[in-house]
C-alpha positions, 0 to 999 in steps of 0.5 A, a space after each residue: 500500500 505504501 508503495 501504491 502510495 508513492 507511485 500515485 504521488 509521482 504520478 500526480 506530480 507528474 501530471 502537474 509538470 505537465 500542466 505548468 509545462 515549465 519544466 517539463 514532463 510535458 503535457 498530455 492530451 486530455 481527450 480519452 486519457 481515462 479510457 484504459 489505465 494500468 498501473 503496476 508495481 514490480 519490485 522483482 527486477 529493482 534497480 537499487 542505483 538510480 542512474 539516470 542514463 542506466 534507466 533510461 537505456 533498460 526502459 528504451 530497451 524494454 519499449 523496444 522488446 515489447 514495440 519494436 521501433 515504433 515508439 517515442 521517447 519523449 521525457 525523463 522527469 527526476 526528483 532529488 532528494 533535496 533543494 538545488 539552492 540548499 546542500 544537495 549532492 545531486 541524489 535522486 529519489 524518483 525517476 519517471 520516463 516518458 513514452 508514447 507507442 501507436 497501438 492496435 486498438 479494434 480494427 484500426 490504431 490509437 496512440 498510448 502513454 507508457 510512463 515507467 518511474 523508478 524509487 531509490 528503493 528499487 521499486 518500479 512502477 508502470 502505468 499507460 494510458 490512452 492519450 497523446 503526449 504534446 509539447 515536446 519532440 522525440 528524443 530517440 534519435 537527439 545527440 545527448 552527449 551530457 550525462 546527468 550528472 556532468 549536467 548537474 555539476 555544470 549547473 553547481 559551478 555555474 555563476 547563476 542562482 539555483 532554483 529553490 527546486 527539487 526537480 529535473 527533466 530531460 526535454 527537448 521542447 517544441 518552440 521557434 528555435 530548434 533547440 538541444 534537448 535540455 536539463 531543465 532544472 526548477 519550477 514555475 517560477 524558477 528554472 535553468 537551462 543546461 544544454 544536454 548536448 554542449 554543457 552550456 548553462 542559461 536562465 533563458 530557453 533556448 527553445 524561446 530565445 529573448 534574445 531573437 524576441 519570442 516570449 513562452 506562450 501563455 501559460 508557460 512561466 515567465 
């Protein structure tokens, strides 16, 4: 039960990245997103270590065995255990990846959300749903050279203010400029950008560069 708990706490956190949009988890389409929901628990095949890039290749693989290339990658949304701007070494306490696969349905196809999320005790649990995931751009083929945690430590020794936040995702979102995918460290309020394929580290995104004049859209954070 405390397990169930913990996976519904991840899930509406989740959900709530989604909905703000800022720093990441997305956001899924709302339409029919009820319409077949599963959710499981395995602790049979825990991974104790919560490294980013290790998860991140068994559940593409298991995507893989189970759908073949016909699957997106889509995010990786990470909450530590502590504060950026307080004493933190980086640990992670969840880890959720997120995906989306057309599948069979009836006699034609539909579009599903798999999201697999990772606790530092091992657990793992998965859910799907129907539904589409929007607002970002596949990761399976992006050059991401940076791993978490160079990531993170660029982010440390960077001369910008660390967001009073415990999260991170992976992203790489829609907007005018193509941009890298990016960590994305922070909140709604609070955010920065390290660039998952340079290092480079920015309170801007470069997704909607200031610089060129694009502003986020509504809804985004300032």
């Amino acid at each position: 039960m405390k397990k169930f708990k913990l996976f519904v706490m991840g899930a509406i956190f989740t959900l709530l990245l989604g909905f703000t949009s800022c720093n990441g988890c997305g956001s899924q389409q709302k339409d029919n997103v009820l319409a077949d929901t599963v959710s499981v628990v395995d602790t049979t095949n825990a991974i104790a270590d919560l490294n980013v890039e290790h998860l991140i290749a068994t559940d593409r693989q298991e995507m893989y065995l189970n759908h073949g290339s016909n699957y997106c990658w889509f995010e990786t949304c990470i909450k530590l255990k502590d504060f950026l701007n307080e004493e933190n070494d980086g640990s992670i306490e969840e880890l959720v990846n997120v995906f989306q696969v057309i599948v069979e349905k009836g006699n034609g196809f539909d579009v599903k959300v798999y999201k697999i999320q990772h606790f530092a005790d091992g657990t793992v649990a998965k859910d799907s749903t129907y539904g589409f995931w929007v607002e970002d751009q596949p990761l399976n083929d992006e050059a991401i050279k940076v791993t978490y945690e160079q990531a993170y430590d660029n982010l440390m020794r960077a001369n910008i203010v660390k967001p009073h936040s415990c999260y991170v995702t992976l992203r790489k979102q829609v907007g005018p400029v193509d941009a890298n995918p990016q960590y994305i460290f922070g909140n709604i309020r609070e955010v920065v950008f390290v660039d998952a394929t340079t290092g480079d580290v920015s309170g801007n995104n470069p997704a909607f560069p200031k610089e060129k004049g694009f502003k986020m859209p509504l809804g985004e954070w300032p």
